[in-house]
Structures are given as C-alpha cells and as structure tokens.
N, C-alpha and C positions, 0 to 999 in steps of 0.2 A: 683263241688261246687265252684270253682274257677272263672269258667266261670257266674254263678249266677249273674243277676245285683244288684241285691240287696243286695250282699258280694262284690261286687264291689264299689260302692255307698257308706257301712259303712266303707270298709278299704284303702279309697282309699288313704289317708294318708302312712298309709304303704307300699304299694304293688310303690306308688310312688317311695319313697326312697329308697323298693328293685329295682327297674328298674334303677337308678343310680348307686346304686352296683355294680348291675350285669355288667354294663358296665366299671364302673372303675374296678372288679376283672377282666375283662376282660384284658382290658389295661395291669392290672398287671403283668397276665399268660403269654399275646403272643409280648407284647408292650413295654418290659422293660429290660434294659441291665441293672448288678448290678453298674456299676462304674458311672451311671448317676442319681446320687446320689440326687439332685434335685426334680426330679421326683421320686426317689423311695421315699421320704419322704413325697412328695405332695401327693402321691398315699394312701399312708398308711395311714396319719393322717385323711385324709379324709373319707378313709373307716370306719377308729374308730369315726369318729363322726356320722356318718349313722348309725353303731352299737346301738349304745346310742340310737340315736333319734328312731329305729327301736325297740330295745328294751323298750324304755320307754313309744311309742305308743301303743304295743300290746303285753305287759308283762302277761296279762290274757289270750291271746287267743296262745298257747300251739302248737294247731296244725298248725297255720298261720307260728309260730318260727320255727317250726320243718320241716317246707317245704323252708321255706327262707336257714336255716340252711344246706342243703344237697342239693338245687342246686344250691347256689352259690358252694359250692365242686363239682359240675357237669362244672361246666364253666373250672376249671383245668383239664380233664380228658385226654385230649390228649397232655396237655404241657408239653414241656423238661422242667424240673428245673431252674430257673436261679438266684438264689440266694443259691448254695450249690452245691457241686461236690460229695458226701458222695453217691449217688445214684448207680455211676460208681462201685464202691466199691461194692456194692450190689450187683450186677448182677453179677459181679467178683466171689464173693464166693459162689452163689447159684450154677451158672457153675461149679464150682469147684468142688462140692461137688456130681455134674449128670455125670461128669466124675469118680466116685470113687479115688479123691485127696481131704485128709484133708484141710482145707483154713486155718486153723491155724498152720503148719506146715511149710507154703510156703509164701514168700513176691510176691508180683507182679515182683519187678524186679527180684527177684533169675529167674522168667523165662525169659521176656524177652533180660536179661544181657545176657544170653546163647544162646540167639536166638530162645527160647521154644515158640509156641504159644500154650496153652493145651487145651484153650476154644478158641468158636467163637468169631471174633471181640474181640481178644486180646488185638490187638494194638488201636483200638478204646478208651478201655476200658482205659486201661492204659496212653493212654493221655488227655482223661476224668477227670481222681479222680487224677491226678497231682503225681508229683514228693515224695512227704512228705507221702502223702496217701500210694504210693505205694512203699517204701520203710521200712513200719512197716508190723508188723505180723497184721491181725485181730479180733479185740476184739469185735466184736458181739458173741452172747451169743446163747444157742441152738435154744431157740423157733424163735430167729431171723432172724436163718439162715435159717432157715425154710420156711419162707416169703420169703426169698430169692430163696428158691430151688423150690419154686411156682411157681417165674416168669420163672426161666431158667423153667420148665418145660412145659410150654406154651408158655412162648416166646422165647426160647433158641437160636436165631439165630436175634434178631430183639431187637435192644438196645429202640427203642420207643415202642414195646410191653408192655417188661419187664416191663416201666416204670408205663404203665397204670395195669398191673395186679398189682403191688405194689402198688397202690394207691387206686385200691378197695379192697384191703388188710385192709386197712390204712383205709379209708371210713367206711370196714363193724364194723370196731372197734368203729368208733364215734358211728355208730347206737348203739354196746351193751353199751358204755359208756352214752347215754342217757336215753338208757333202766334203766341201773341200779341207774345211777343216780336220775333219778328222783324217781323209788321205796326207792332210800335211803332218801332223801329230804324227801318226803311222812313219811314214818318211824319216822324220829326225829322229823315230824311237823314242818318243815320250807317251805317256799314257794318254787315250784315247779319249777318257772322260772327261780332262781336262773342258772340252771344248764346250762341255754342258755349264762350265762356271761362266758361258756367255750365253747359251741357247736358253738355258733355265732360268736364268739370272732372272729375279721380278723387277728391277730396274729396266734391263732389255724389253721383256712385254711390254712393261706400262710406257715405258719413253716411245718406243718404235713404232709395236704393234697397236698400244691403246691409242698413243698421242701423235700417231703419223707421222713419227720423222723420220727421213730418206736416208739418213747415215745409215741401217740396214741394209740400202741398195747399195749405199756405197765400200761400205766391207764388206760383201758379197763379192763384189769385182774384184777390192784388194785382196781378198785372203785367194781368191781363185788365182790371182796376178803371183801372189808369191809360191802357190804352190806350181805354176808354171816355171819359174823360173828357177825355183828348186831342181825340179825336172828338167834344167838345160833347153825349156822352151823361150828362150829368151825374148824372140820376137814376138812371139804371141802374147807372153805377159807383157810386152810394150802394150800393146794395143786393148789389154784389158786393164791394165794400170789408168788407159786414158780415157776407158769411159769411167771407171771410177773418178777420177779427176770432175768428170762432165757431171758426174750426180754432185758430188760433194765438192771445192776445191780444196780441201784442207791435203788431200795426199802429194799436191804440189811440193807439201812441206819435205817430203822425203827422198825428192830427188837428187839429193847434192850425195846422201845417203849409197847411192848406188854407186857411186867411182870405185870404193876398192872391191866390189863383188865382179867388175871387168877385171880389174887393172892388176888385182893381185895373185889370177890365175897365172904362176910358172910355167905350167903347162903349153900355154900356149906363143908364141912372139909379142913382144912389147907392141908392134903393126898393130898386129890382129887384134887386141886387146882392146888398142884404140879404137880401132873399128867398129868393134861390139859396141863398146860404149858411146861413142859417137851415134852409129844405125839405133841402140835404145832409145836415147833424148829423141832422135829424128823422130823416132815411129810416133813416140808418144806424144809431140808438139804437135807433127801435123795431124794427126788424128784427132786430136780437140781441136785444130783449126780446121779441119772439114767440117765438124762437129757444131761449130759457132755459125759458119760460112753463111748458111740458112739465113742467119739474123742480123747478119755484117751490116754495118751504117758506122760511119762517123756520129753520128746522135747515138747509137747504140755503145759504141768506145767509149764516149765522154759520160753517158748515164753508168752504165757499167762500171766503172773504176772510180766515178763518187759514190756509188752503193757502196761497195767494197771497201772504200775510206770510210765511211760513217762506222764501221766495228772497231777501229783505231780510233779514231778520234771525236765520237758524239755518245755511243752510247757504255754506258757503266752499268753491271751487275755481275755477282760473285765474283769480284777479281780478290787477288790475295795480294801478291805483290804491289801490286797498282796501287791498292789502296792506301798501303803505306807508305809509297814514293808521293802517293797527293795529301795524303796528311801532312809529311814533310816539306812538296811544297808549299802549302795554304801558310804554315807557318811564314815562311819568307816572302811569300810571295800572296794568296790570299785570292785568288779567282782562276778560275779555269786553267786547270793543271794537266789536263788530257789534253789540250790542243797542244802541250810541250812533253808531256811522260811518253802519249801515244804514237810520239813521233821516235821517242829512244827505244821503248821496248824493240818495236821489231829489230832494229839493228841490235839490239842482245841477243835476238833468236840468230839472228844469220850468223853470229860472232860462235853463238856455241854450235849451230850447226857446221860451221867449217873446223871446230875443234875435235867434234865427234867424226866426223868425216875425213879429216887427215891425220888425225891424232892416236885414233879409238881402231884397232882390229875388228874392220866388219864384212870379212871375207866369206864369212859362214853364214848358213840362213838362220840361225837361233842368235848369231854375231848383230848381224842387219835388222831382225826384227827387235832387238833389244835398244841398240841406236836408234828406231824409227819411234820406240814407246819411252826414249830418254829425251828425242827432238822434240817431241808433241807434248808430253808433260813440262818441259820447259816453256814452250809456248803457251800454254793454260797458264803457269803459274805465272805467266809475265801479260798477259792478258788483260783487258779493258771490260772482258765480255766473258764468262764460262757459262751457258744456256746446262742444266739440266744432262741434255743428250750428245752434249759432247765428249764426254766421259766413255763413249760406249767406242769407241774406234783405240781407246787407250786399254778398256778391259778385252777386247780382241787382240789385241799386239800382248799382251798381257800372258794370252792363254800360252804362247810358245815360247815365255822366260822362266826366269828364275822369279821375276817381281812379281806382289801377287799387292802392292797400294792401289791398283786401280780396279779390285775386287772390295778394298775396305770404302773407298771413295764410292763404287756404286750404292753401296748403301748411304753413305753420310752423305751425298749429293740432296737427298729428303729435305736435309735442314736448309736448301737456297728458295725451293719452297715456302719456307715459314720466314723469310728473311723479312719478309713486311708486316710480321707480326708486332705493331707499335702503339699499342694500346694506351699509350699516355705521352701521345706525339700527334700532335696537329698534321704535320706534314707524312707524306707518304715513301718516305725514303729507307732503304735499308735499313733492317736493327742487326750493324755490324757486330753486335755480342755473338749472334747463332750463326753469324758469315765466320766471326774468328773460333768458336767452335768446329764448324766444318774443317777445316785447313788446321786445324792444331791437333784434328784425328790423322788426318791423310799425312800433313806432316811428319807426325809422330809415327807415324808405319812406317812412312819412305824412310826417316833417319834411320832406322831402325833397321830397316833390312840394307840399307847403305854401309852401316856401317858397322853390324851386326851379323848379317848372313850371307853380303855377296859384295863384299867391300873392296875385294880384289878383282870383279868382274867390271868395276862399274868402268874403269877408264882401261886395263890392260887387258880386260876379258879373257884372262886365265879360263874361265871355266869351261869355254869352246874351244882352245885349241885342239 
C-alpha cells in the first residue's frame, strides 16, 4: 500500500516530514552525546514540531500514525542509550536473579568491593549504571524484573543484546497500549487519534524506547486495567492493575481513587457495592503479594522500604515546589531541608488525594481518569525527584481528558536535561533559572486551562455528568 502511487501523491505531505524524522531520530539514536546540550535541544524541539505538523496533517488516517509511530522506534533498535545509565542496572538484576541471587538483597558494590564478579561483564556493568546507581539496593518491582530476566536470558553474555531484547519488551508494550487505547477512546466516544499524542509523541520514543524506561510496561497494564474496567471487567482489571503496580509502583497512587466508581453505582445495593470494592483492593494486594513472595525476606522488607525512602528524603532534581519550600527553609533554618520538607510533602499528597476522592465526582471513567492525572500531577509538583520519564504516565491519563499540560510538559521536560548547564559555576548543581523556566511553561498551561477552559470541571466535573 505504501508503495502505491496514488498513496503517494495524497500523503506526500506526510510521508515528507516522516523522512525528516526518521533522519533526525536518527541523529538522535547514533549522533548525540548527552553533554552537547545544543544539539540535544535543536534535535528535540525539532522533532516536536514534525510531531504536530505530522499529527495535524493525517490525524484521520490511523494506520498512516501507526506505521510512522513504530518505525521511528525501529530506527533505536540497536542503540546504546545515551541519555540514561538505568539500563546497566537492568541487566545487572536480570543476571542476578539467572544465577539464583536475590537483586534485592545485594548492592553492586557489596560485590565488587570484595572482589566478587557473580554475573558476566560485572565490571562492565558496574561502571556503566555509575557509582550512586550501584551503591543502593534495587527497587524495581517483580514484573520488572522480569523483563529484566528476558534479557539476561537471551542475551546473558552480551550488554548490546540485553539492550535490544529490552527494548522490544518496551515496543511490544506500545503496540498493547495502542490496542487498548484506542478501544478505550472508541468506548467513551472521543476521537481515536487522540491516543497518537502519546504513541507518536518524541518524548515517548526517546524516554521509553530509546532510554529503556519500563513506565511503557507499566501503562500498558494500566490503560488495558482501565479499559477493563470500563467494560464491567472488574476483576480482571484488579489483577492487571496489579501487575502494573509490580512494573511501576507509582499506580499505588490511584487507589484511594477508585471508592466512588464501586460505591456510587445506584444500581446496585449499598452490600454489594462494598463488596466490589472490598474483592478490587483484595485482588489487587494479593496479587503483588504473590508477585513479591518469590523474594520475601525480612532483609528484603528493610532493604526494600529504605530504597523507596531515599526518593523522599536524599535525592533532589527538577522538583518545583520543593525547591521553594527549601529556599524558604535554608532561610530560617540553613542545612538540610529534605530530611524535614520530604517528610510533609507526602502527607500533602494523601491530604489532596482523599479531597479528590470524597470530594471530586469520579463515578465515570473520563471522571476517574481525570482524578488519577489531578492525583499524580500533584505528586510531581510536590516532589523531591521528577526524572525526565515520569511525565509520560501523566501524558497517557492526559489522552482521555479535557487537559492537554502534560502534552506542553512533554516537550518542556528537555530543559531538566540542560539543568546542569553551569558554565561559570565551580560546583555541579542545578541552574535553577532553566528548572524555573520548565515549571513557569507547564504552570502557565495548567492555570490556564484551570481557569480558562475547564474550570468548572476541575473540582465539580460538570463536564461528565
């Protein structure tokens, strides 16, 4: 069909601006060191404006999106990473785990301090994912590891294997996440292209597909969970909620989120309602704790949950709020301001997720997914830590609202990249100027469509009844 002149001749618009693509992702993949900061900028913005104009030329034609969509992810397939070290890591614990050694039990350096090499390409490995990397336990999650224990199983001896079986990991995930996507679009009757503002996205290649991160697996489970659940499959979306949980745990965040989608069915007895809601939690607890079971240790509990506190309270980059609650302490107070900020934020998250959750109408599924990308963007903005690719679970929940911040933010995310650009600074620390730029864009959307185009949605969600 492709080859057709006649499909030539109508799309030639398009197929143009993919052939520029294809060559500046190119560039991207094999042509780009991260610290040539320049270029990584000129690359990106450029591909986000190809986006647009690709999307805005052939937003009807579906299968044109969906072949543009998956081989520009073909143009990564044999790249190292070079914008993320998190891969090395990977391969690290899938090894780990083809040798019969828990990865959550063992730092990298507890071996090689000792001299231990226990997997292939140890020392590779370990001077790969860096000093900081390998000096913590690992806080990947079961179905993660999983992925991980794919590659070491195919490619166990070969760190550019590993890479590419991870990444049609990662790939076969966009395909279910378009699958389901777009049957969910279809379902609530909104347009169907939408879902390409996340398949096409050049933020989504380059974070997922180029730079291996698993949030792909893990919105593949969720968007498949919500469109189960849509569908009155309740239990089963339990159970695919909870391995998404098991890749990712950020979707923990949206469980408080689901009370009024039981509880506010008239239809059925106040009993049975409970029930539902009750058997949801159940399915989806014990299924990550089957899921863990494997790795269960008390040494595994206590490593486990100081992994997971060091993103509270040790490590800082792009935060927005944060930053200005520790300017304000340093003023009064003058030293280490996250061992006391990191410990309030989170209880600002629970505070506003029990406001959205008893407060907020989220009976509906365009209701519920709107609450779940109101919960999670508060969580960012109140954050110690926003990484690059955590933005893409927000531009997914994103595709079945009204909000479209977390489509401006995929692009303005570029500037956390350049945030160490400090060219007349001894130290290596943030240049807060391009962090307060990032957040004064994303800000300035969100007010704006807050208070400008869905302002009556945001807390009484008029717009779903």
């Amino acid at each position: 069909m492709l080859l057709n002149p006649t499909f030539l001749k109508l799309n030639k618009s398009p197929l143009l601006l993919a052939l520029v693509s294809c060559i500046v992702y190119y560039c991207f993949a094999y042509d780009l060191v991260r610290t040539d900061y320049l270029k990584l900028l000129t690359l990106y913005l450029v591909l986000f404006g190809l986006f647009f104009l690709i999307l805005k030329a052939s937003k009807n034609k579906l299968t044109i999106l969906s072949y543009l969509s998956f081989g520009f992810r073909g143009i990564f397939i044999i790249a190292i990473p070079n914008l993320s070290q998190d891969f090395y890591r990977f391969i690290w614990d899938g090894r780990m785990i083809l040798e019969g050694l828990n990865p959550y039990l063992y730092t990298v350096e507890s071996f090689i301090n000792n001299g231990e090499l226990p997997i292939a390409q140890a020392l590779e490995l370990r001077e790969g994912m860096g000093a900081l990397n390998a000096s913590h336990y690992t806080n990947y999650p079961p179905i993660n590891q999983l992925c991980f224990v794919f590659a070491g199983l195919f490619a166990g001896k070969s760190i550019w294997g590993s890479v590419v079986i991870l990444r049609f990991l990662i790939i076969a995930a966009d395909f279910g996440t378009l699958f389901f996507g777009k049957k969910l679009l279809q379902k609530l009757q909104l347009p169907t292209y939408h879902i390409f503002w996340y398949i096409l996205n050049p933020f989504i290649i380059i974070e997922l597909t180029g730079n291996l991160h698993f949030e792909g697996v893990m919105i593949f489970f969720l968007v498949w969970s919500l469109y189960l659940l849509h569908t009155k499959k309740w239990q089963w979306a339990a159970v695919i909620l909870a391995l998404s949980i098991s890749v990712k745990l950020i979707p923990l965040i949206f469980l408080p989120l689901f009370f009024q989608w039981f509880i506010k069915n008239k239809e059925e007895s106040l009993i049975f309602r409970l029930k539902k809601l009750i058997g949801f939690y159940s399915i989806v607890l014990l299924t990550n704790l089957l899921l863990f079971l494997p790795f269960y240790s008390q040494e595994f509990i206590n490593n486990y949950s100081k992994t997971v506190a060091l993103w509270f309270q040790n490590f800082e980059f792009n935060a927005s709020f944060y930053y200005l609650a520790r300017a304000i302490g340093y003023t009064f107070r003058g030293y280490n301001e996250i061992a006391v900020i990191g410990k309030i934020m989170p209880l600002l998250v629970i505070i506003f997720l029990i406001m959205i959750t008893f407060f907020r109408k989220n009976k509906h599924t365009i209701a519920l997914i709107t609450a779940m990308l109101l919960g999670l963007s508060f969580y960012y903005f109140t954050a110690t830590t926003v990484h690059p690719w955590y933005i893409a679970t927000l531009l997914i929940l994103s595709v079945f609202t009204k909000y479209k911040y977390p489509l401006i933010w995929s692009c303005a995310i570029i500037l956390s990249y350049l945030a160490y650009v400090n060219l007349n600074r001894a130290d290596k620390s943030e240049n807060l100027w391009i962090i307060a730029l990032e957040y004064i864009i994303v800000y300035g959307y969100l007010i704006y469509e807050l208070l400008f185009k869905h302002s009556k949605a945001v807390l009484s969600n008029k717009l779903y009844k």
